[in-house]
N, C-alpha and C positions, 0 to 999 in steps of 0.2 A: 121788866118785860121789854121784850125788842118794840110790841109794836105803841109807842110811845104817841101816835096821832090822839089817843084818849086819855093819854094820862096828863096831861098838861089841861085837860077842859074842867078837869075838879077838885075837891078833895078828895070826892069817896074814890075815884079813878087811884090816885095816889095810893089810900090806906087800901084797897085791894092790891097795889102791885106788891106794898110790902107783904100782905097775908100770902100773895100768889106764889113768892119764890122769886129768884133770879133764873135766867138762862141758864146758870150753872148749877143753881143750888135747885135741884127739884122743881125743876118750870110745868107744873100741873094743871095753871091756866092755861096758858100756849100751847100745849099739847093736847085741851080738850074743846079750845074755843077754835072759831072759825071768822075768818072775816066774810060777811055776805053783802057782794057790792051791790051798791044805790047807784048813784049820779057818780061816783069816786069823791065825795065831799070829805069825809073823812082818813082815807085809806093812802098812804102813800105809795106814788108808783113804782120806784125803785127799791124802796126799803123794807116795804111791810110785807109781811108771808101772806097773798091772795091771791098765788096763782099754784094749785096745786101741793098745796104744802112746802111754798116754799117762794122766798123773795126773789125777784128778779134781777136785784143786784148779784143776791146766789149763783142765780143758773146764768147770768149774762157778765160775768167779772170785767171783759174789755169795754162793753157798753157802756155800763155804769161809771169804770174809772172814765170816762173820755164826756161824760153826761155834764151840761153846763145843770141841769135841773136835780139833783140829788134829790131832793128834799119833795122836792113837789107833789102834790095831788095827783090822783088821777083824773079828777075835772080837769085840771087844766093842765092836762098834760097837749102840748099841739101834734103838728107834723116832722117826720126827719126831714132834714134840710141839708142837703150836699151829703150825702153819706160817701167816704169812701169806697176803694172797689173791695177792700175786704170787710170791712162793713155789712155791705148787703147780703149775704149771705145771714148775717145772725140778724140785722133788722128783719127780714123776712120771719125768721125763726121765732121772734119776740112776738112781732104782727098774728101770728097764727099761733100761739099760745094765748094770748088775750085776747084775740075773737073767740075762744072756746069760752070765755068767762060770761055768762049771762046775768046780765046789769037791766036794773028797773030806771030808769031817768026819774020817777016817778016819786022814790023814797031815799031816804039817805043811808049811809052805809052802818050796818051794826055789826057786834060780835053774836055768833051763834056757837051754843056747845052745838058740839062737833056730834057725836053719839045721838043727835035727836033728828039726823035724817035732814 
């Protein structure tokens, strides 16, 4: 499974990614589950598919190669700091794709199938 923030916390996490498939081989979990973000405790900011069907590393390829933070949370994701002048234009882009995303501070991040609205 791509989004790997929950498969490292068990075992059953594990024996489900085996029953789920690969990326390649019939990925039926990833294609029916959803990430619904909390605090971003769980969910990675660059890597994990939670912003529209699709990772941000995806839709932002120069970002992410130039990102000192690959791996990291979206809790602690901070501020851009010094962006370049061709930078800002997809910082912007990135900014206004994840203010669309509505987040609870309140609870932590889980998978939701997707088909239950």
């Amino acid at each position: 499974m791509g989004n790997s923030a929950l498969s490292c916390e068990s075992h059953w996490w594990k024996d489900l990614e085996k029953l789920c498939g690969s990326e390649v081989d019939n990925p039926w979990f990833e294609e029916n589950t959803v990430w619904k973000i909390g605090r971003g405790d769980k969910c990675r900011f660059w890597k994990d598919v939670w912003v529209n069907g699709n990772s941000l590393a995806n839709l932002f390829p120069r970002l992410y190669l130039i990102s000192e933070q690959k791996e990291e949370l979206i809790e602690v994701m901070g501020c851009w700091r010094g962006p370049f002048e061709w930078e800002s234009g997809l910082i912007q882009q990135v900014k206004a794709l994840v203010e669309t995303i509505l987040v609870n501070k309140d609870e932590s991040d889980y998978w939701k199938w997707s088909r239950c609205g």
